[in-house]
MITI-906930 format. One record per residue (C-alpha): residue in three letters; x negated, y negated, z. Coordinates in steps of 0.02 Angstrom, whole numbers, padded with zeros to 5 digits, always signed. Last residue first. Example, Ala and Ser with C-alpha at 12.3 -4.5 7.8 and 13.67 -1.06 7.14 Angstrom:
REM MITI-906930
SER-00684+00053+00357
ALA-00615+00225+00390
REM end
This chain:
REM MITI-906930
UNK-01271-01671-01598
UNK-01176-01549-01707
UNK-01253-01393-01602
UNK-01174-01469-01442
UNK-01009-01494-01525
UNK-01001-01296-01579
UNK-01064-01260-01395
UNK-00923-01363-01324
UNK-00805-01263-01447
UNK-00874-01088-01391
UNK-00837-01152-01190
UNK-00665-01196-01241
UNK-00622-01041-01335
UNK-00698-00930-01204
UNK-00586-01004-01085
UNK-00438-00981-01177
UNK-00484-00809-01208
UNK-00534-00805-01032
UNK-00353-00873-00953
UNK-00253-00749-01093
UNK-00360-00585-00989
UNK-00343-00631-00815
UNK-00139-00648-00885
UNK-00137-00490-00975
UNK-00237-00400-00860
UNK-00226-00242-00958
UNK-00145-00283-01137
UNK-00039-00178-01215
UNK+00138-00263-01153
UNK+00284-00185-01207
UNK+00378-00194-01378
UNK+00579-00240-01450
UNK+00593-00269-01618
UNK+00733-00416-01633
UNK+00920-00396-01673
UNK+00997-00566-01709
UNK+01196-00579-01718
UNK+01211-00565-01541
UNK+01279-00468-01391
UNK+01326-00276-01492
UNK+01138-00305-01579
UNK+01031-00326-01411
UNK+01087-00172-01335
UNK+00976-00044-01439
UNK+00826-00151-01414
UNK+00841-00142-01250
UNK+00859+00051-01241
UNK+00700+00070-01344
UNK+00613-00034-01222
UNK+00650+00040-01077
UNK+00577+00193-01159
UNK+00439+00111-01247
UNK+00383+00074-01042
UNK+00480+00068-00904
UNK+00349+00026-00772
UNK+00265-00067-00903
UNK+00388-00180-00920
UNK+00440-00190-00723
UNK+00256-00248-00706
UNK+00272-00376-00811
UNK+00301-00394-01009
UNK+00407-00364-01112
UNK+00371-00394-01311
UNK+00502-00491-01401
UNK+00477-00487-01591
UNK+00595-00565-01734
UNK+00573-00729-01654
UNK+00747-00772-01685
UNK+00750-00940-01579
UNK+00917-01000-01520
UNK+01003-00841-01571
UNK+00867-00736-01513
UNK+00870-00818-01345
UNK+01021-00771-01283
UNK+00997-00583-01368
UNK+00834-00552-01259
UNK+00931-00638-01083
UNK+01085-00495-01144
UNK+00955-00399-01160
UNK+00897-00396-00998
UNK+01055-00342-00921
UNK+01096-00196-01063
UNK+00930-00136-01011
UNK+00976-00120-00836
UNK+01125-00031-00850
UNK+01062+00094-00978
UNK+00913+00149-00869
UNK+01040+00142-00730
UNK+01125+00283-00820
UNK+00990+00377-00878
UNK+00908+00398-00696
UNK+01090+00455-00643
UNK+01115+00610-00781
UNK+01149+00630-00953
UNK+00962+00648-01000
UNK+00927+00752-00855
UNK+00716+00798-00844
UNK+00647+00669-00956
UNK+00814+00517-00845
UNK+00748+00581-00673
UNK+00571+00534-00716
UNK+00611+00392-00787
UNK+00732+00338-00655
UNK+00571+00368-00525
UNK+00479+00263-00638
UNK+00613+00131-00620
UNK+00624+00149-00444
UNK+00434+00106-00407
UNK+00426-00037-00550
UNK+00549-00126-00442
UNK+00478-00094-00255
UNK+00528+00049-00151
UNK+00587+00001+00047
UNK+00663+00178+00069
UNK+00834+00148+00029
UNK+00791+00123-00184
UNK+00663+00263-00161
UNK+00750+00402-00281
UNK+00891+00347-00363
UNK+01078+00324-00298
UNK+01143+00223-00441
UNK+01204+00093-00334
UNK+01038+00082-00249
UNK+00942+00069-00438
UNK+01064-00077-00440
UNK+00989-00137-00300
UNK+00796-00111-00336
UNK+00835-00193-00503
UNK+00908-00334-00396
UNK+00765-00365-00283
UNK+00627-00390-00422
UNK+00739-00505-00549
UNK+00851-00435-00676
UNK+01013-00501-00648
UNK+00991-00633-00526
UNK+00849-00682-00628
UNK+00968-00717-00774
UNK+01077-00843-00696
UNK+01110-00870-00520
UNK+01037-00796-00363
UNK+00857-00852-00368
UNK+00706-00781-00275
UNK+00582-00902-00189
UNK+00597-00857-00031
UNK+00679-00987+00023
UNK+00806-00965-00122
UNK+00791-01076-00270
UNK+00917-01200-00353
UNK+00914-01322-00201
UNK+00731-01378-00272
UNK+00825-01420-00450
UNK+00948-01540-00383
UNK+01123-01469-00284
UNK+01273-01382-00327
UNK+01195-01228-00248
UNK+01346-01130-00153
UNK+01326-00965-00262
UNK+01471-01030-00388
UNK+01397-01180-00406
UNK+01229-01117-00472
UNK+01330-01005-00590
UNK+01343-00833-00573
UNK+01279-00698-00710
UNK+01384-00569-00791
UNK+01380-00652-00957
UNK+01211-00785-00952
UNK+01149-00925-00882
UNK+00984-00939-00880
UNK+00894-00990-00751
UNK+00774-00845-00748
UNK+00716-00891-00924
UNK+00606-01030-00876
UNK+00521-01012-01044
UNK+00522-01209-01078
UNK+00484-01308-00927
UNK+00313-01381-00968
UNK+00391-01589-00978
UNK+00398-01584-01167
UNK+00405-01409-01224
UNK+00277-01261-01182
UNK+00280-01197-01369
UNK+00123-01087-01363
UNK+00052-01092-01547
UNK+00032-00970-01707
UNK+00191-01027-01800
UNK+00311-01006-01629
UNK+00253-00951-01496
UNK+00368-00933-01335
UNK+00327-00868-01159
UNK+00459-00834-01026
UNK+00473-00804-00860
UNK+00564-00682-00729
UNK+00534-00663-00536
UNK+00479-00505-00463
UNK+00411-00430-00611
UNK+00482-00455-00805
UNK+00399-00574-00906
UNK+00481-00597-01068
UNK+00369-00649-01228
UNK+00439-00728-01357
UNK+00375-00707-01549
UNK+00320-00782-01696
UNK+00162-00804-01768
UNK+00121-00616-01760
UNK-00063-00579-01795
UNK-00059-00457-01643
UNK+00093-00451-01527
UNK+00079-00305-01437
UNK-00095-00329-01407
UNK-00273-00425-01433
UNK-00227-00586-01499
UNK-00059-00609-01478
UNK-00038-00512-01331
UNK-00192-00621-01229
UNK-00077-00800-01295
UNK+00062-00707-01215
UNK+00004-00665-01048
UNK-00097-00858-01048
UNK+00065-00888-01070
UNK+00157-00806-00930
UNK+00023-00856-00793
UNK+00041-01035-00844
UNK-00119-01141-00880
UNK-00241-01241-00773
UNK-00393-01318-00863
UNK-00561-01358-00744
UNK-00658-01510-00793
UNK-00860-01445-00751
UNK-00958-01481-00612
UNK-00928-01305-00544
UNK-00912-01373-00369
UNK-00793-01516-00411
UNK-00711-01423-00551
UNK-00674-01294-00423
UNK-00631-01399-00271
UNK-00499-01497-00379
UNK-00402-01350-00433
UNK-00418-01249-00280
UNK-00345-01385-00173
UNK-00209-01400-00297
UNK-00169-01202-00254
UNK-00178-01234-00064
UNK-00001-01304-00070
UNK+00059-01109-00085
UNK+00112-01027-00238
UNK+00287-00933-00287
UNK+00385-01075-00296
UNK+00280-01169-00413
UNK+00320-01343-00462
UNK+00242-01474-00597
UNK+00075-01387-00595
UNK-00043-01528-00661
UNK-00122-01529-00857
UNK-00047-01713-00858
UNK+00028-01717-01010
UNK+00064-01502-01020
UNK+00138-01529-00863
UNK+00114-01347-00803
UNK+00268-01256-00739
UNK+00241-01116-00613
UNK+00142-00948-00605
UNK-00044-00968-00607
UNK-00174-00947-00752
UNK-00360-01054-00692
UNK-00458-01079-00838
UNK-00644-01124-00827
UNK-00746-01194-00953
UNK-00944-01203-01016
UNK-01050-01143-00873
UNK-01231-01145-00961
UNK-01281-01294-00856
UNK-01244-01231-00686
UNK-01371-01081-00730
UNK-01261-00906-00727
UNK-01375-00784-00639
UNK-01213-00657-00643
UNK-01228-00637-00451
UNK-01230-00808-00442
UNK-01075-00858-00562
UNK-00981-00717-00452
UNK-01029-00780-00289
UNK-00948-00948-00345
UNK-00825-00900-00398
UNK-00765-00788-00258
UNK-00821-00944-00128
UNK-00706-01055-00230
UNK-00557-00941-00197
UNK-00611-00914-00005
UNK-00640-01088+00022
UNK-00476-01153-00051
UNK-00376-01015+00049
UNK-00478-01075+00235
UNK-00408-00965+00361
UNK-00411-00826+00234
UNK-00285-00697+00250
UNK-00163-00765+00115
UNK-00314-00795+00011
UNK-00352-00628-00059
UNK-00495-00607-00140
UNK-00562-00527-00329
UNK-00692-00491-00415
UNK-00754-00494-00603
UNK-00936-00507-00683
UNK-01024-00498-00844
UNK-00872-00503-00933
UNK-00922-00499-01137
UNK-00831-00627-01237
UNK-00975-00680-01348
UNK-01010-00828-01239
UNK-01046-00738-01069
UNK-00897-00706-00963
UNK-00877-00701-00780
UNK-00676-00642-00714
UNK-00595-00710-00562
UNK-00469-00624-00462
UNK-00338-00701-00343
UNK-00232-00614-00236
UNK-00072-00656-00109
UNK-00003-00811-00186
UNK-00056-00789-00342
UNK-00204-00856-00444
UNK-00282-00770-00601
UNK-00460-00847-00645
UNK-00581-00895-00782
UNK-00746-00929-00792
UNK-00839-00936-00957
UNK-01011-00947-01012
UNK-01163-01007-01120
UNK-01311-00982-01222
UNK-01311-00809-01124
UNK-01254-00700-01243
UNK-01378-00752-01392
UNK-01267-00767-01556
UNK-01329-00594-01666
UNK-01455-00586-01813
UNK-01506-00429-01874
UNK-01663-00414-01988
UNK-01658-00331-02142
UNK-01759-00193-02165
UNK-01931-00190-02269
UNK-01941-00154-02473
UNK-01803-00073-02587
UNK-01629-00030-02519
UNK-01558-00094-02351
UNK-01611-00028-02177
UNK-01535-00138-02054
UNK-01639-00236-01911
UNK-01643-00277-01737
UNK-01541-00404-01616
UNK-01642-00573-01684
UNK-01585-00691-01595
UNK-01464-00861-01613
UNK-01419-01013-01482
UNK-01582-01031-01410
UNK-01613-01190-01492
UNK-01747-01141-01604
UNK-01670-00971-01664
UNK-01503-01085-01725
UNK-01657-01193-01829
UNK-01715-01042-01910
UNK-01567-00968-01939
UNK-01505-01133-02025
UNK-01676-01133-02120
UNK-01637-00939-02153
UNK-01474-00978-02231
UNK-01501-01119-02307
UNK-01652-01002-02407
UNK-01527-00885-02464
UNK-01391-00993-02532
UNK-01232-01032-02424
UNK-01072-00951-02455
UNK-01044-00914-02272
UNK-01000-00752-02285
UNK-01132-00715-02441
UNK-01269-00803-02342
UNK-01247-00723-02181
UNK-01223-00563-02247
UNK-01396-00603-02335
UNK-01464-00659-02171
UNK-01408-00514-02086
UNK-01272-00492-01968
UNK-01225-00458-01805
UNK-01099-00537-01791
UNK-00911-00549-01859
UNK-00838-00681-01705
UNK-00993-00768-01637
UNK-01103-00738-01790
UNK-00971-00820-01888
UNK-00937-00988-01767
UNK-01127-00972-01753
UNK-01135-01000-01953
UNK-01002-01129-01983
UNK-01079-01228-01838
UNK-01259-01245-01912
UNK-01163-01261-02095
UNK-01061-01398-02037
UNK-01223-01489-01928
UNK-01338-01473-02098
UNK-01204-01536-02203
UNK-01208-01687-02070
UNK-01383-01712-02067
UNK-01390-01708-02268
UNK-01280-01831-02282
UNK-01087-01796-02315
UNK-01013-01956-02304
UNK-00899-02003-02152
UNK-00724-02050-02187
UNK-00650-02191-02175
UNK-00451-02208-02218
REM end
């Protein structure tokens, strides 16, 4: 196999890299941190500095007293050598977040394109006012991430099929990284979720765990030693067709047909998992129960807090009860995939997650072991954004590695 010999240029390039990649994540330091972090002697480490300064990639940020003689200077990565644009797409909002390279959002809006005669124009026009406002120069814009519900190819990087989206969203896609000048990645709202968990949430330093999205439709994301497992074609995760006990089949429901007949029209799905827990049905069974809002037009997360409430002030009472109900329906989806998986860790996720909080949790966790043989901790959600959040990450991690590439040239 060739390899390519370590000259001078190139030890010069690793260490360049090695250093940024350090100041990046565990900066500001001083060029004796530097050193001792990096391993490198005193005097690479203030060439490497040196050259870093050059380039406009490193500053000094001030200075820490030490013993004997003068302060130490402070080194930090400069903000502004380059940034990040990322974006959360839905049907009926989409907010975009500016980031300069060391992870700090400089700006963040949002627009909703449902009243927009023109959808594509009023997403692009958001980013595009945000990159100005932020004095972004075209050249320093390093990645964009777009996170939107659906199935992403992961061989093609297109969305496969998205109920939940209009046919604007591909005209989003290619205006962007037309107008940006830069390729534009599109990822799946539920993983970037998971991937901002892992690194920041309820699911930090795990390697393994799923992550169940539960709003008005249901998902899944899976990681399994440290990485997204999206499958072959995108599809897996797409735990709302799961079959499961108490749930109808597609043929029992009238829907013997392809994948497209699987869906209602409005994008809801009465078979399989969804049907259990999705949006509409929690407000039903909530109905059934009799609690507070269910008649009135209430959304999901809107009943369940009300159930809450009802549950801290009569333990024994209705909110309890439906509590129960509807935890012993999503974890009967938990326990299905513990036995194919066992993740040891399923954090929920969504806005019927956080609606219900450790408490829904708790109960979930406490249903899981009479289904299956695998009994998982059960968490919720920490992060805010969680799927604005996972797309900048990602983002960030794209734009740092261009930069990393840029200082080996």
């Amino acid at each position: 196999m060739s390899r390519r010999p370590g000259t001078p240029r190139l030890l010069r390039q690793l260490n360049d890299r090695a250093a940024l990649e350090l100041l990046l994540t565990s900066g500001p330091l001083t060029r004796t941190q530097l050193g001792r972090e990096t391993g490198l002697s005193k005097v690479t480490a203030s060439q490497l500095l040196s050259r870093l300064e050059e380039r406009g990639l490193v500053r000094v940020a001030g200075s820490k007293a030490g013993g004997r003689g003068p302060n130490a200077a402070l080194y930090e990565a400069v903000p502004s050598a380059a940034y990040a644009v990322a974006l959360e797409v839905g049907a009926a909002e989409a907010t975009a977040a500016v980031a300069d390279i060391t992870g700090t959002v400089v700006e963040q809006g949002s627009v909703d394109p449902s009243t927009a005669s023109d959808p594509v124009g009023a997403v692009c026009g958001l980013v595009a006012k945000l990159v100005e406002s932020a004095g972004v120069p075209p050249e320093r814009l390093n990645a964009c991430v777009i996170g939107t519900p659906g199935v992403v190819d992961p061989r093609t990087g297109a969305v496969r099929f998205s109920f939940d989206l209009h046919a604007w969203l591909e005209g989003v896609f290619d205006a962007l990284g037309t107008e940006l000048g830069r390729p534009v990645l599109i990822e799946n709202d539920v993983n970037l979720a998971a991937m901002a968990e892992h690194a920041e949430g309820a699911a930090r330093d795990e390697r393994d765990f799923a992550l169940m999205w539960l709003s008005g439709g249901v998902g899944m994301a899976i990681m399994l030693d440290g990485r997204i497992r999206s499958g072959r074609s995108g599809g897996a995760g797409e735990i709302g067709y799961l079959p499961v006990p108490g749930a109808p089949l597609p043929r029992e429901v009238g829907r013997p047909g392809g994948f497209a007949s699987l869906r209602l029209q409005d994008g809801g799905i009465d078979h399989g998992f969804q049907s259990l827990v999705g949006g509409r049905e929690i407000v039903a069974l909530a109905g059934e129960h009799g609690i507070t809002g269910a008649d009135s037009g209430a959304g999901a997360a809107e009943v369940i807090a009300a159930a809450r409430a009802s549950a801290a002030e009569e333990p024994e009472g209705t909110g309890a009860a439906f509590l129960d109900e509807l935890a012993d329906r999503i974890a009967r989806g938990v326990a299905s995939v513990c036995v194919v998986l066992d993740p040891g860790l399923v954090v929920l996720g969504g806005e019927v997650a956080r609606a219900g909080g450790e408490e829904l949790a708790r109960r979930v966790a406490e249903s899981v072991p009479a289904i299956g043989p695998n009994a998982p901790e059960v968490g919720v959600g920490r992060v805010e954004e969680p799927v604005l959040r996972g797309a900048l990450l990602l983002a960030l991690e794209n734009a740092r590695e261009e930069l990393y590439a840029a200082v080996a040239e």
